[in-house]
C-alpha positions as CSV (number, residue, x, y, z in Angstrom):
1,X,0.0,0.0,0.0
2,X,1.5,3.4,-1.2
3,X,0.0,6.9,-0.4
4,X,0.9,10.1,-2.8
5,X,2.6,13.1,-1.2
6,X,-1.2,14.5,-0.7
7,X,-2.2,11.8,1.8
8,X,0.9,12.1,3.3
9,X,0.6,15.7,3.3
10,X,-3.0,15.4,4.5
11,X,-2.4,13.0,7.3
12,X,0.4,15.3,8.8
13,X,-1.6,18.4,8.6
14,X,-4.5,16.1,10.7
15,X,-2.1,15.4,13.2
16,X,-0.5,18.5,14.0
17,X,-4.1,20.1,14.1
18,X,-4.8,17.2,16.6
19,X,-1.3,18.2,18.3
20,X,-2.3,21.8,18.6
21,X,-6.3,21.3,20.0
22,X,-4.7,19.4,22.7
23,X,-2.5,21.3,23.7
24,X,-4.8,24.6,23.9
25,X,-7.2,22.2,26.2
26,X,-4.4,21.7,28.5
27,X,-3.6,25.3,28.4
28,X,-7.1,26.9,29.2
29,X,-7.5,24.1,31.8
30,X,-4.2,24.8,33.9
31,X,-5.3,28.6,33.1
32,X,-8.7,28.0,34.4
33,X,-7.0,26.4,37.6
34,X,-4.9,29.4,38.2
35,X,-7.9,31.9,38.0
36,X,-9.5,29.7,40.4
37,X,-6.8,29.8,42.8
38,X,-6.5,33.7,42.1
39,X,-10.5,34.1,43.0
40,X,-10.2,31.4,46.5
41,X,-7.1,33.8,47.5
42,X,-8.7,37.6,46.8
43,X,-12.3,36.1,48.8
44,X,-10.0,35.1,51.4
45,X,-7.9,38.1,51.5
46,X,-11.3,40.4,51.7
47,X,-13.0,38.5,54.6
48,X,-9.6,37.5,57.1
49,X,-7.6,39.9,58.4
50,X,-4.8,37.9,59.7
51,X,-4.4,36.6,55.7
52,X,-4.4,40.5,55.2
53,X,-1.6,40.9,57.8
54,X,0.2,37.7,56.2
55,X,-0.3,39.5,52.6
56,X,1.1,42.9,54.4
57,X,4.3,40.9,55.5
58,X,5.2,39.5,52.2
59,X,5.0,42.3,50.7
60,X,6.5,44.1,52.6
61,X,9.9,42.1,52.2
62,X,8.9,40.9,48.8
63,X,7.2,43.8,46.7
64,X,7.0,42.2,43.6
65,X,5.0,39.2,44.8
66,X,0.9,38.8,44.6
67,X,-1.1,36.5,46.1
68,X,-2.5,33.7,43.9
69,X,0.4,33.6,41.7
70,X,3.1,33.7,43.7
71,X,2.4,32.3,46.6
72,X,-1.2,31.3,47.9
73,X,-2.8,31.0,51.0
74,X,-5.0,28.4,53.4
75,X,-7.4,28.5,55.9
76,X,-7.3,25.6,58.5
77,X,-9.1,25.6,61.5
78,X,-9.4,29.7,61.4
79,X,-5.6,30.0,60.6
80,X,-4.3,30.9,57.4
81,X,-1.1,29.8,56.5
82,X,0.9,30.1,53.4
83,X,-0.3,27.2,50.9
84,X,2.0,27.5,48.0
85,X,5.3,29.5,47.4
86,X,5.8,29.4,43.9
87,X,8.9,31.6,43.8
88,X,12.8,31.0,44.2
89,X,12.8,33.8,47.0
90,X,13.1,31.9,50.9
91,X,9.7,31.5,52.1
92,X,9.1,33.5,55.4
93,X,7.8,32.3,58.2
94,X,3.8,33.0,58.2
């Protein structure tokens, strides 16, 4: 069995296109996860003050950072702690 340089041709355009829709869902997905994260982190940040005062002491060390994509927070028990650090910067002690 022999395909022409169209098939051929066909077939790879297919499975790039395949390649690419993939890819985008896996995208929007982990994007979808951060905004999520992003959204827990600001509620949190409106309603408790002591994940205000935790935001206040990052930031003030670290003034580059936000909360949700740098770092996120949690709330166990009525304490919030920090969840995530997602940067190369040492993590304090909150």
């Amino acid at each position: 069995m022999s395909y022409d340089n169209l098939t051929v041709a066909a077939i790879a355009v297919v499975v790039v296109i395949i390649v690419v829709v993939i890819l985008l869902a896996r995208s929007q997905s982990s994007t979808e996860l951060k905004m999520r994260k992003l959204v827990r982190n600001l509620a949190m940040m409106q309603s408790s003050e002591e994940a205000k005062e935790i935001c206040r002491e990052i930031r003030s060390k670290y003034p580059d950072m936000c909360v949700g994509l740098d770092f996120t927070l949690k709330e166990e028990s009525g304490n919030v702690s920090i969840d995530e650090w997602n940067s190369d910067k040492q993590k304090p002690n909150a």
